[in-house]
N, C-alpha and C positions, 0 to 999 in steps of 0.2 A: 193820642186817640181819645184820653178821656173826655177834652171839651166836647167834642161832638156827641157822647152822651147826657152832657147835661147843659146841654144851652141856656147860655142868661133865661131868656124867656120861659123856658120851662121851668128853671128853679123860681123863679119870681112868681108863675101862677102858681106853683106848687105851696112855696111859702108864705103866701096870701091868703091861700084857704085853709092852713096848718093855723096861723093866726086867728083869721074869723073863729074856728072852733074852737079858738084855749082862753081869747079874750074874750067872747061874745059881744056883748055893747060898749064896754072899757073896765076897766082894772077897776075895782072899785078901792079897792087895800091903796095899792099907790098915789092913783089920782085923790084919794083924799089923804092920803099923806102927805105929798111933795107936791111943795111947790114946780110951776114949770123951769122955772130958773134956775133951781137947785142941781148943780153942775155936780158930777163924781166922775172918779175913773175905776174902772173896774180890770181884774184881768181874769184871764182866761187859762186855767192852771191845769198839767196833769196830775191824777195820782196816780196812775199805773204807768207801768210799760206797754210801749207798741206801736203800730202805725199811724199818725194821724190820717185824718180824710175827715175833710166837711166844714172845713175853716172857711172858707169861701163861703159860704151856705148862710153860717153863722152873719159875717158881713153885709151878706144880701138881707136878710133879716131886716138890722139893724138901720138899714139904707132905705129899706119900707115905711118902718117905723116914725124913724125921723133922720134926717139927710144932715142934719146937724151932730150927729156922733159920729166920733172919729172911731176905727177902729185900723189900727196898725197890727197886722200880721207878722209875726217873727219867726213863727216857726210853719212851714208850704206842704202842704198835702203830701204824702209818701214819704216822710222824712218820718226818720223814727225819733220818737218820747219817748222819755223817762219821768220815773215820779219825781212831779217837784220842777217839771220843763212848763215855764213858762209859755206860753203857745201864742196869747195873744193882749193885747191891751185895749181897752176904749174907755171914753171919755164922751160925756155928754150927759144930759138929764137923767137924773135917777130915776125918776117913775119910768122913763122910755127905756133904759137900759132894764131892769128888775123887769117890766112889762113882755119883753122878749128872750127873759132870760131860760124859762123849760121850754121855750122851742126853741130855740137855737140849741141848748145843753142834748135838748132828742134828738135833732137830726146829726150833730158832729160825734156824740158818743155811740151811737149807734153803725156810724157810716166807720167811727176808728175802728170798734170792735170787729166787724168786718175785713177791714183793710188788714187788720194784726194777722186774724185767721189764716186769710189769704195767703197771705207771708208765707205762714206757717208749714200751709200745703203747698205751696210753689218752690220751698227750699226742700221738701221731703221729696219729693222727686230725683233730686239732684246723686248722680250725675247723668242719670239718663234722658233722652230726648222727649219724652212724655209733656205736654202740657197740660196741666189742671183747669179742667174748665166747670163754670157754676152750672144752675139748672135753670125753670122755670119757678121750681120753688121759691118763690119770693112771698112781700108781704103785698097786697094789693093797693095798687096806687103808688107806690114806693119802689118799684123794677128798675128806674132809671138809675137811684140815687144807691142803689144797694149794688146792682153791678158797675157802676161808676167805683164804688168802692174795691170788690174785688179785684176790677184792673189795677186801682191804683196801691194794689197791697202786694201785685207782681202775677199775680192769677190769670188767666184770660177766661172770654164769654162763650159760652153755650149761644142757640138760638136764642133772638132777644123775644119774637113772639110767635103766635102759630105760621104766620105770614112769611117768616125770613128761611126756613126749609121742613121739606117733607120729612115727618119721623112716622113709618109706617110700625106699632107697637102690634102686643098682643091682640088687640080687640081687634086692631084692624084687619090683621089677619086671622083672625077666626071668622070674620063676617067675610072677608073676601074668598076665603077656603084655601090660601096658600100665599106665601109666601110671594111666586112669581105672577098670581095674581092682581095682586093688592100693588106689585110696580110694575103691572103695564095697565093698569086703570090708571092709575099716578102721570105715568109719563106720558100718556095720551091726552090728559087734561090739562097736565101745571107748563108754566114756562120752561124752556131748554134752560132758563138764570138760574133755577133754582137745583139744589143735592136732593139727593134721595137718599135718607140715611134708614135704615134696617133695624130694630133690636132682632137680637136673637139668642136662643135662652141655651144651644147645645150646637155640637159640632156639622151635623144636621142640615141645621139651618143657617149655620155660617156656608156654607155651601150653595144652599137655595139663593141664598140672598145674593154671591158672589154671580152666579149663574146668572141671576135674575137681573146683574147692571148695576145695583145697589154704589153707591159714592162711599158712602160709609157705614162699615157696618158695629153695631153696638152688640158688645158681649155684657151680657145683662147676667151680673149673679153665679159668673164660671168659676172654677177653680182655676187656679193659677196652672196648673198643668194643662186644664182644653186653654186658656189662653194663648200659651203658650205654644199651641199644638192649633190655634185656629189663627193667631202671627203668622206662622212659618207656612201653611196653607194660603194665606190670603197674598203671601211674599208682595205685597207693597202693589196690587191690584184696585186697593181701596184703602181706604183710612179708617182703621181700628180704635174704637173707642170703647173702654171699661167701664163697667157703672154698678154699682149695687157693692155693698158693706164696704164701702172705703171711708177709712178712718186714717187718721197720722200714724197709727199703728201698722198699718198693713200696705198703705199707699207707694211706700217704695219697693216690697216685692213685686206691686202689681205691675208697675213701673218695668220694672226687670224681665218682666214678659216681653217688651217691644213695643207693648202698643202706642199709638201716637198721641191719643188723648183719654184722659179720666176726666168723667162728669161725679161731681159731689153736689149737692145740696145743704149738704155741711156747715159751708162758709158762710152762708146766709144764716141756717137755721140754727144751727148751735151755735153762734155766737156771741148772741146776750150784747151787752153795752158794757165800753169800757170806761173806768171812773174816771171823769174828768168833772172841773166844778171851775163857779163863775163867782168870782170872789169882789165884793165890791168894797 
């Protein structure tokens, strides 16, 4: 599934104009250092533990730059690093390789740091049937390549954007004046393709929403007992999803409720970058 998140073409326009903004008009440091001919190999090394993701990325780079650097791949997206895991090799012009070298280091250490987290929340689940899924919270312009990463750290996605399903929240339903409101405005207007998912903040309203048709409904910020107690109500009429203070701390009690999915924002936001360096 991950290639269809990130289509050649899209990473290529993407990493085109990541470029324009870090070279500007050309490197002045290397272009007047190196000659064009001046050949190196460089590698691509971990220092941490975790998941990679964005080695490919790094590749396409370098294949913009200039088509005469080789870069051999040793170690494939979703494979886990260790410190000191050699990841990748290339060989070609110094000033080209050095010219592309903090973009490509931003987009693969950032997409690992991701893919690790991921991992992390996808095995804290375990044994129960819960999938972990991301949010919207993303960085902007960057949604593709960051839930590209989550999948491939074992995670699964949330809606990709407002267009892929109805999430009727608090605001909506305050301007609509209720709950079964706000989905039969919805269902009257959007395609039969599309879900209708509910937040809802008490047991209440897990009820409205159920009544109301609602596909799935979102326990927003419950304790683990209405969870628990809005599962065993909902008995598999919809698909329950958890959301609000889940942390690796807590995520497997929530887990232990039933419900079918937890949305985090997490994996994306607290992630940070994981160290990796371009050794030439």
């Amino acid at each position: 599934m991950t290639k269809y998140i990130l289509n050649d073409f899209i990473v290529e326009e993407h990493v085109k104009n990541a470029l324009k903004e870090d070279i500007g008009f050309w490197d002045i440091t290397s272009n007047t250092i190196f000659e064009d001919d001046y050949i190196v190999k460089a590698k691509l090394n971990s220092r941490a533990d975790g998941i990679l993701c964005g080695v490919n990325v790094v590749k396409k780079i370098y294949e913009i730059l200039n088509p005469k650097i080789e870069v051999k791949i040793l170690i494939n997206d979703g494979e886990k690093i260790a410190k000191g895991s050699l990841i990748a090799e290339i060989k070609g012009s110094c000033k080209d390789i050095l010219m592309g070298e903090r973009v490509a280091l931003n987009y693969v250490q950032r997409m690992s740091a991701i893919a690790t987290l991921a991992n992390k929340y996808a095995q804290a689940v375990k044994p129960y049937k819960a999938k972990v899924v991301d949010t919207r919270k993303t960085t902007p312009l960057f949604r593709a390549f960051e839930k590209y990463a989550v999948i491939t750290g074992g995670a699964a996605l949330h809606r990709f954007n407002l267009s892929d399903c109805v999430m009727i929240k608090d605001n909506h339903i305050e301007y609509a004046g209720s709950i079964k409101n706000a989905v039969e405005k919805v269902k009257a207007n959007v395609s039969h393709a599309h879900k209708i998912e509910v937040e809802t903040e008490n047991f209440k309203q897990v009820k409205e929403a159920l009544e109301a048709g609602a596909d799935i409904i979102m326990l927003d910020n419950m304790s683990l007992e209405e969870m628990k107690k809005s599962v065993e109500y909902i008995n598999g009429r919809a698909i329950v999803e958890a959301s609000g203070n889940v942390t690796l701390d807590t995520i497997n009690s929530i887990a232990a409720t039933g419900v079918d999915i937890i949305s985090t924002s997490a994996m994306q936001s607290k992630a940070g970058t994981l160290d990796l360096g371009l050794d030439v």
